[in-house]
TORFI-723373 format. One record per atom (N, C-alpha, C): x, z, y; atom name. Coordinates in steps of 0.1 Angstrom, whole numbers, plus 2048, in hexadecimal, padded with zeros to 3 digits. Last residue first. Layout:
<east->X&up->Z&north->Y&atom->CA>
...
***
This chain:
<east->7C2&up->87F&north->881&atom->N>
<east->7B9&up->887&north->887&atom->CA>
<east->7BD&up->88E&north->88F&atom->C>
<east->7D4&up->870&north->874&atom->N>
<east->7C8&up->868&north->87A&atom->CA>
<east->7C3&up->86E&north->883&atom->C>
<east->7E6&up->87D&north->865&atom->N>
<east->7EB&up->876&north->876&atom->CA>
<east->7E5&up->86F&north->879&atom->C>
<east->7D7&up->884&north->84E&atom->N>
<east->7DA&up->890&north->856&atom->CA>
<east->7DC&up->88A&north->862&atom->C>
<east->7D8&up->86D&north->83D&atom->N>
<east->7D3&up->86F&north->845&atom->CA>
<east->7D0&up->87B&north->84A&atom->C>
<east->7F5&up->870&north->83E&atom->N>
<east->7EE&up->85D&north->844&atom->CA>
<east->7E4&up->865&north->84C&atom->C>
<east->800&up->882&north->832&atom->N>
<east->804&up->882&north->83D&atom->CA>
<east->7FA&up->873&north->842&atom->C>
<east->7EF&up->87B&north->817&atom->N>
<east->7EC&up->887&north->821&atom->CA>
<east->7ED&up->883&north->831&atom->C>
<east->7FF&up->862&north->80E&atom->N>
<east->7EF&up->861&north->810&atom->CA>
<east->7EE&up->86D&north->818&atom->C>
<east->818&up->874&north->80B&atom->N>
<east->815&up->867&north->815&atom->CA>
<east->80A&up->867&north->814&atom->C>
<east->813&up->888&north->7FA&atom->N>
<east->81A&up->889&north->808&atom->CA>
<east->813&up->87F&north->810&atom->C>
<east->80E&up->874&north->7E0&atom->N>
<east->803&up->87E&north->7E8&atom->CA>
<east->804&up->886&north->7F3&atom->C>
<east->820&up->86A&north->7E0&atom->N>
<east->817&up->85F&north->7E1&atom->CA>
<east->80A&up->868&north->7E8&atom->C>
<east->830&up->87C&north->7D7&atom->N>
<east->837&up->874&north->7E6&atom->CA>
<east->829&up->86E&north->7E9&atom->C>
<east->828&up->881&north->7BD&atom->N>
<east->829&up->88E&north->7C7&atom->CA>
<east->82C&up->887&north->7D5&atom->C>
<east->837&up->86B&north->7AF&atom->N>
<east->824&up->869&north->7B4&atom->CA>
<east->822&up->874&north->7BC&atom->C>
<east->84C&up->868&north->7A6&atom->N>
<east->850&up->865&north->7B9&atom->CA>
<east->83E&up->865&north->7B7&atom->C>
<east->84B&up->86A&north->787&atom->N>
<east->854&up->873&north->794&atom->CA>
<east->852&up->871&north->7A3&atom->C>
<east->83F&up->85A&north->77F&atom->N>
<east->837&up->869&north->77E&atom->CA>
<east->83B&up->872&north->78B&atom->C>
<east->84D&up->845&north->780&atom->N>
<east->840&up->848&north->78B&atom->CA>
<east->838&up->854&north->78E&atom->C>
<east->860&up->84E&north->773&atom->N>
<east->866&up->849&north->782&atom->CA>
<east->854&up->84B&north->788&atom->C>
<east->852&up->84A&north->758&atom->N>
<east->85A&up->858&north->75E&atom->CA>
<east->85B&up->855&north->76C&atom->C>
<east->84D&up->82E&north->756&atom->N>
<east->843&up->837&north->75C&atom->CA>
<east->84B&up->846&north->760&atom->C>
<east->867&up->81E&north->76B&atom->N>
<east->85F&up->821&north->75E&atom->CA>
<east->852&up->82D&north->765&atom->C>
<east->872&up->801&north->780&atom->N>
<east->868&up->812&north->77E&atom->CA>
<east->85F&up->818&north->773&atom->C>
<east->877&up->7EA&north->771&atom->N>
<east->882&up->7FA&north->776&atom->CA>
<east->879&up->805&north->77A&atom->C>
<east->865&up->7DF&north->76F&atom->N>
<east->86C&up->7E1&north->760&atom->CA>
<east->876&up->7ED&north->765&atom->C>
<east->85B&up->7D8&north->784&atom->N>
<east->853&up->7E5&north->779&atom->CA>
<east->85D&up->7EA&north->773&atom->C>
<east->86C&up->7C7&north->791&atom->N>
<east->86B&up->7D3&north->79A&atom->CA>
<east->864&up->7DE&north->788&atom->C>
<east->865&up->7B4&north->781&atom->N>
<east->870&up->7B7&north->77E&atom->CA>
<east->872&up->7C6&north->785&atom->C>
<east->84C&up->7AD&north->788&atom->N>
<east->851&up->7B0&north->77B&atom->CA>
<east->85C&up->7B1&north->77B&atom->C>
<east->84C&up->7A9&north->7A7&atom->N>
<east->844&up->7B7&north->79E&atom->CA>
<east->846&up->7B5&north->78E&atom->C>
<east->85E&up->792&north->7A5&atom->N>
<east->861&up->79E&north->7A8&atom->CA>
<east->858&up->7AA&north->7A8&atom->C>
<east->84E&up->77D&north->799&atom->N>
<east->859&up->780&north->792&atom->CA>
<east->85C&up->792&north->795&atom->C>
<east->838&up->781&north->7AB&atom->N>
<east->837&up->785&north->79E&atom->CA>
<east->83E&up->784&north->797&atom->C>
<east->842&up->772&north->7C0&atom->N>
<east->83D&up->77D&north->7C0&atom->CA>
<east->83F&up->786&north->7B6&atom->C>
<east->84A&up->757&north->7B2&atom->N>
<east->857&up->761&north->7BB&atom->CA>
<east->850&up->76F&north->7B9&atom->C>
<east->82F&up->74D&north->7B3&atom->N>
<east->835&up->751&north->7A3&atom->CA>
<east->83F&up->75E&north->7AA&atom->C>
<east->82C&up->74B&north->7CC&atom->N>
<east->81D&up->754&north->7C5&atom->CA>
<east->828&up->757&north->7B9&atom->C>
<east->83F&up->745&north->7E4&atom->N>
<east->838&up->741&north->7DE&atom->CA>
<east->836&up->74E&north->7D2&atom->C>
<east->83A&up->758&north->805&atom->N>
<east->842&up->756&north->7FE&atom->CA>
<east->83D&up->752&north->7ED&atom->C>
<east->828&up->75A&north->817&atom->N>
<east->82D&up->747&north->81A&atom->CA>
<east->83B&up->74B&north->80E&atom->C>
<east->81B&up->772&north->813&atom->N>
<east->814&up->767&north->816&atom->CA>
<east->81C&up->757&north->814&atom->C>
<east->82D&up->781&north->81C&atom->N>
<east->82A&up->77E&north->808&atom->CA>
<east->81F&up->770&north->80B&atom->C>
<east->82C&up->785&north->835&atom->N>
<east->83D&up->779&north->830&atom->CA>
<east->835&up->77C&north->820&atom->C>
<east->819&up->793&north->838&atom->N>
<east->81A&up->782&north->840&atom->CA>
<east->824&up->77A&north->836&atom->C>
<east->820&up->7AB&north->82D&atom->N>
<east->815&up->7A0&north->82A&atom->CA>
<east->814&up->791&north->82B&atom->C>
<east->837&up->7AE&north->83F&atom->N>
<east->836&up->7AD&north->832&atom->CA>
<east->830&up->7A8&north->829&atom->C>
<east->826&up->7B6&north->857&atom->N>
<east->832&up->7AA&north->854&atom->CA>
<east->831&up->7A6&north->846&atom->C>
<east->812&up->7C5&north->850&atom->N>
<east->80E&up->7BD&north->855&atom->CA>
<east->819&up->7B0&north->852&atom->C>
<east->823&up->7DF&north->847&atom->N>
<east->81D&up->7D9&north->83D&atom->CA>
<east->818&up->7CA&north->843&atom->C>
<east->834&up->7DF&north->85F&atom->N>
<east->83B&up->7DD&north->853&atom->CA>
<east->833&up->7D9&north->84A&atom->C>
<east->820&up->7E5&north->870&atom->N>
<east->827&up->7DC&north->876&atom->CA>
<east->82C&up->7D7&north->86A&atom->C>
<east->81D&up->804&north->866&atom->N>
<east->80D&up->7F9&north->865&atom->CA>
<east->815&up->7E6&north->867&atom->C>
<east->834&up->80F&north->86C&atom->N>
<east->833&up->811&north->85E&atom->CA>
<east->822&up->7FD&north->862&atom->C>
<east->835&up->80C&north->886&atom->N>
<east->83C&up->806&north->87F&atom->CA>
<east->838&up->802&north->873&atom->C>
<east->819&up->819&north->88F&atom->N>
<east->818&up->810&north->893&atom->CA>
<east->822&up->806&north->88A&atom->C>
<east->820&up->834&north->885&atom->N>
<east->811&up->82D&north->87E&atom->CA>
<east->818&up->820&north->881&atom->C>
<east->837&up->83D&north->893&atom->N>
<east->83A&up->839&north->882&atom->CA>
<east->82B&up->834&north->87D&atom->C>
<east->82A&up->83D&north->8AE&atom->N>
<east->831&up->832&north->8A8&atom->CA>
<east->83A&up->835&north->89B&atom->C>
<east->817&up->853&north->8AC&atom->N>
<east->813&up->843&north->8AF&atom->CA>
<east->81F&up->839&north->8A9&atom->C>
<east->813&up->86B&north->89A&atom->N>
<east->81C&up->863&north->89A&atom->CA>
<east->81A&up->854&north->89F&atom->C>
<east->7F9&up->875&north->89D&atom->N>
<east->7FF&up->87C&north->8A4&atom->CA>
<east->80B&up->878&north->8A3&atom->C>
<east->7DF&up->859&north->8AB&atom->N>
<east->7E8&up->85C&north->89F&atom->CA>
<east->7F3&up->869&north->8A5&atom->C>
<east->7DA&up->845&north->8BB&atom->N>
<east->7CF&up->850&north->8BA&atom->CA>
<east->7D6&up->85A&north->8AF&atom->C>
<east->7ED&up->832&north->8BB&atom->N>
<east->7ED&up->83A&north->8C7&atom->CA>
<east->7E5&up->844&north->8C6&atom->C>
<east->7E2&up->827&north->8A0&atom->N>
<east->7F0&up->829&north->8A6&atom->CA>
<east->7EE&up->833&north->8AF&atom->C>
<east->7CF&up->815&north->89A&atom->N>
<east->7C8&up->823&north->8A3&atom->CA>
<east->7D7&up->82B&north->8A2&atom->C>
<east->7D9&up->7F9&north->89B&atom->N>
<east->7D0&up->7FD&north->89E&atom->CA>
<east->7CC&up->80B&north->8A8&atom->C>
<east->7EF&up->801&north->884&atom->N>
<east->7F2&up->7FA&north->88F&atom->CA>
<east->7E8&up->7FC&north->899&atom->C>
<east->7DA&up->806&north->86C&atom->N>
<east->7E4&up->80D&north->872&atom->CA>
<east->7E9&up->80B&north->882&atom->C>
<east->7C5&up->7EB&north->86C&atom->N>
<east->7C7&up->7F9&north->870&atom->CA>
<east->7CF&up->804&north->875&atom->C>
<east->7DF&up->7DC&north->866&atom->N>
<east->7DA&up->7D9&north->871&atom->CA>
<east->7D2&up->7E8&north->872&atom->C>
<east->7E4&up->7EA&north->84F&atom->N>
<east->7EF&up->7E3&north->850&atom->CA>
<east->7E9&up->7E7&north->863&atom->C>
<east->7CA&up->7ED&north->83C&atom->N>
<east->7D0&up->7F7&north->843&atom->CA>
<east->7DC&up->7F8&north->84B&atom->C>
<east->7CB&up->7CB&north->83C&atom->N>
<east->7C0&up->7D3&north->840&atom->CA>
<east->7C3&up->7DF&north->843&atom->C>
<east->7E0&up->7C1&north->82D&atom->N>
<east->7DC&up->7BC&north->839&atom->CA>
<east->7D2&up->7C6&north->843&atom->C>
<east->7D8&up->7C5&north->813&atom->N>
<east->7E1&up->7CB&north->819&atom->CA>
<east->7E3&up->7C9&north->826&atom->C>
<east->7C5&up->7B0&north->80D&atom->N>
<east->7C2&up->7BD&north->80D&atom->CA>
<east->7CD&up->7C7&north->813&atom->C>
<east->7D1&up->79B&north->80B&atom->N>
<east->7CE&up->797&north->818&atom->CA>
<east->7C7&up->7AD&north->815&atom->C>
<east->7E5&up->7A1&north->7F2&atom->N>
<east->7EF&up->79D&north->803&atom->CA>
<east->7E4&up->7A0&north->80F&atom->C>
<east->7D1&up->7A0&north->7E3&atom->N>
<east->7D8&up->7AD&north->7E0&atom->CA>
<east->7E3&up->7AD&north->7F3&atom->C>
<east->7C5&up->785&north->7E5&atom->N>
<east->7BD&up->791&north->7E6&atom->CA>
<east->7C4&up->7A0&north->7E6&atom->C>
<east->7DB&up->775&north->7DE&atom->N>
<east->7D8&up->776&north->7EB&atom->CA>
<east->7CF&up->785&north->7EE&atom->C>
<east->7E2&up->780&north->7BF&atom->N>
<east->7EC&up->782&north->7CC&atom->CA>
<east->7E8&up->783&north->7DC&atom->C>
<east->7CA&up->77E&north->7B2&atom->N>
<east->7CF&up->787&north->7B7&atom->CA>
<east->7DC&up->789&north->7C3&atom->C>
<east->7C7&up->761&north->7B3&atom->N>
<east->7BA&up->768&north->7B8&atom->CA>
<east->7C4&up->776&north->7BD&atom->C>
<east->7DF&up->755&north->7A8&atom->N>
<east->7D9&up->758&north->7B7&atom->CA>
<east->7D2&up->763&north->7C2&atom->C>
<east->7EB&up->76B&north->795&atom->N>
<east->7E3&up->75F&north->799&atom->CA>
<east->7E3&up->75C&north->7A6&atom->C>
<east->802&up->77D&north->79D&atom->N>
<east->801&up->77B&north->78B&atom->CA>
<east->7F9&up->76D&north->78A&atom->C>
<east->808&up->78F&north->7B1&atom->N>
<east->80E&up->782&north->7B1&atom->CA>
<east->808&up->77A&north->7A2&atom->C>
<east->807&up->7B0&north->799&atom->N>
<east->806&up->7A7&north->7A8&atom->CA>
<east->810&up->79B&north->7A8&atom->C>
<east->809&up->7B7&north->780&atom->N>
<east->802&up->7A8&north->781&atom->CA>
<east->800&up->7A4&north->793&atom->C>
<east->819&up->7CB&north->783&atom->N>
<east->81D&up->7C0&north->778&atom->CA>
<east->815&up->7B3&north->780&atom->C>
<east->80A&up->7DE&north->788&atom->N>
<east->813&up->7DB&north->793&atom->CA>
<east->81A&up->7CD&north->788&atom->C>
<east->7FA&up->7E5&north->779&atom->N>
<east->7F2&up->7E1&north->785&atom->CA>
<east->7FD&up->7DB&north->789&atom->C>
<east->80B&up->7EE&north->760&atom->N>
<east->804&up->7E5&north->762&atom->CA>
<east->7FF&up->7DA&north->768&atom->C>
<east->813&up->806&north->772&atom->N>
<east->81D&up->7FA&north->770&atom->CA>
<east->816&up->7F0&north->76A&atom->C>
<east->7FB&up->814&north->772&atom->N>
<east->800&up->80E&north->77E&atom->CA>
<east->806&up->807&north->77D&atom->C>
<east->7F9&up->818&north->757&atom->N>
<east->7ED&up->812&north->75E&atom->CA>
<east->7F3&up->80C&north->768&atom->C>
<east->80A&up->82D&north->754&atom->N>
<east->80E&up->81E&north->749&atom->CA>
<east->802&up->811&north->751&atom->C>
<east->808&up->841&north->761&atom->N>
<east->810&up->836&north->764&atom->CA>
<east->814&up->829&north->75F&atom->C>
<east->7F0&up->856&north->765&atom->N>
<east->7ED&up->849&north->759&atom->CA>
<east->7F8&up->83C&north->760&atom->C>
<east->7FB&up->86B&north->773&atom->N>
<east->7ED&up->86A&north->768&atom->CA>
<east->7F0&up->85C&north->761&atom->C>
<east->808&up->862&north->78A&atom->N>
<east->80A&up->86E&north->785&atom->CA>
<east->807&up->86E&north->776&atom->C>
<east->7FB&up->84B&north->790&atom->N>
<east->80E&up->84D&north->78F&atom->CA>
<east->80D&up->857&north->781&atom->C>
<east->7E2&up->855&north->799&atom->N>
<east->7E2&up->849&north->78F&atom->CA>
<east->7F2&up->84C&north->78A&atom->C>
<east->7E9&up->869&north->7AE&atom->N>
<east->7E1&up->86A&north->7A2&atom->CA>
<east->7E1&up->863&north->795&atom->C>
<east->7F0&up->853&north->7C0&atom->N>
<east->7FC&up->85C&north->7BB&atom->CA>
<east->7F8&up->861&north->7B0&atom->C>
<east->7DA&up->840&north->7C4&atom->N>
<east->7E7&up->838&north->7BD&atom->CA>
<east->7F2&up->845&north->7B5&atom->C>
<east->7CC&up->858&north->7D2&atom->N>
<east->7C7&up->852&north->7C8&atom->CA>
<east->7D2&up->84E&north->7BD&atom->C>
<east->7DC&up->859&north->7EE&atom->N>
<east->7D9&up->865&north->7E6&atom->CA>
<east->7D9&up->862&north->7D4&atom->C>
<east->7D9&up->83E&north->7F3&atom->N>
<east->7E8&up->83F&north->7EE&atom->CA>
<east->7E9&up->84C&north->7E7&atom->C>
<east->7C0&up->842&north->7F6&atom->N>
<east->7C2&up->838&north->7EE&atom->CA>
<east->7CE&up->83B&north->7EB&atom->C>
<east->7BB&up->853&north->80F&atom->N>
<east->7B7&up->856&north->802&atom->CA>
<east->7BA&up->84C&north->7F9&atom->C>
<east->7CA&up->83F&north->820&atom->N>
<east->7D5&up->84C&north->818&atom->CA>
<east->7CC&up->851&north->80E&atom->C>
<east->7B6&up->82D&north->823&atom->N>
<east->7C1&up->827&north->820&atom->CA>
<east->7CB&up->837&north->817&atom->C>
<east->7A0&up->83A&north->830&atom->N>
<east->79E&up->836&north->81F&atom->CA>
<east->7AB&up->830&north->817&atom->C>
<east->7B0&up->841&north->847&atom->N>
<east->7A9&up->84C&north->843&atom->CA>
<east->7A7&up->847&north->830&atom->C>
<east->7B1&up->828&north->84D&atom->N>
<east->7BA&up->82E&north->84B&atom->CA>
<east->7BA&up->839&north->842&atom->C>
<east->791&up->81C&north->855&atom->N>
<east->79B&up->817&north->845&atom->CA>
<east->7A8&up->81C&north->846&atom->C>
<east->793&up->82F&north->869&atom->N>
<east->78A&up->835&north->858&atom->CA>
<east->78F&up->82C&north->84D&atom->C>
<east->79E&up->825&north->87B&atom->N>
<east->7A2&up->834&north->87A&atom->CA>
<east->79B&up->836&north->869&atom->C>
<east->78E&up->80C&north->87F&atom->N>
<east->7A2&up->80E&north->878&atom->CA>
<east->7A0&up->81A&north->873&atom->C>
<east->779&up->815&north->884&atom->N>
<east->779&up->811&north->878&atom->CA>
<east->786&up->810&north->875&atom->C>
<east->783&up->81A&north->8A2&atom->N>
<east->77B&up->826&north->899&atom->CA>
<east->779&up->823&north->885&atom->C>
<east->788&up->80B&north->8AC&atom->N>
<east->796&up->813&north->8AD&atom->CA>
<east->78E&up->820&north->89F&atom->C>
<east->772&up->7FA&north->8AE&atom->N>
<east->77F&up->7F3&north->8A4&atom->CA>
<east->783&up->801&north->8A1&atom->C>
<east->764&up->80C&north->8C0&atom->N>
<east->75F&up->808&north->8B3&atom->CA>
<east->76A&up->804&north->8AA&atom->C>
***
């Protein structure tokens, strides 16, 4: 039952990176935006850290059921870490570095790498099944 709901919040995890490439591609003034205000309150930083938590541990999860078990398992390991450490790293630090990270990715830069965004959401979930 777990190994079965990982596999579908994965499954809804690459349709989502599908989604994000769409957004790049289409309306990048939106995404820099989005990406401006992580760390911005609370509300959003923990809600945006403990949501990434979720395909994180998924991944890791149905690993073995995957035709790549251990690039699922690392890649899931990396978001899980990573999460943990934005967790005890203070809320402003955050949101210095999504505003400074924006100001280098203009929207040309997102137009450009959104064809990756729709690779990667594929290959996610194509190494489900």
């Amino acid at each position: 039952m777990i190994i079965e709901i990982a596999k579908w919040v994965v499954i809804i995890f690459g349709i989502y990176i599908i989604f994000i490439g769409f957004l790049m591609l289409f309306n990048p003034i939106k995404v820099r935006n989005i990406l401006r205000k992580a760390g911005s309150t609370n509300l959003i930083n923990y809600t945006e850290i403990t949501l990434r938590l979720i395909p994180g541990i998924a991944l890791i999860v149905c690993s073995e059921l995957s035709k790549i078990p251990i690039a699922f398992k690392i890649f899931g390991w990396i978001i899980l870490i990573t999460s943990l450490i934005l967790y005890i790293v203070p809320r402003k630090i955050h949101h210095k570095f999504s505003i400074k990270s924006t100001d280098l990715l203009t929207s040309f830069y997102l137009q450009l790498i959104s064809p990756f965004a729709f690779l990667f959401g594929g290959l996610i979930i194509y190494n489900v099944f």
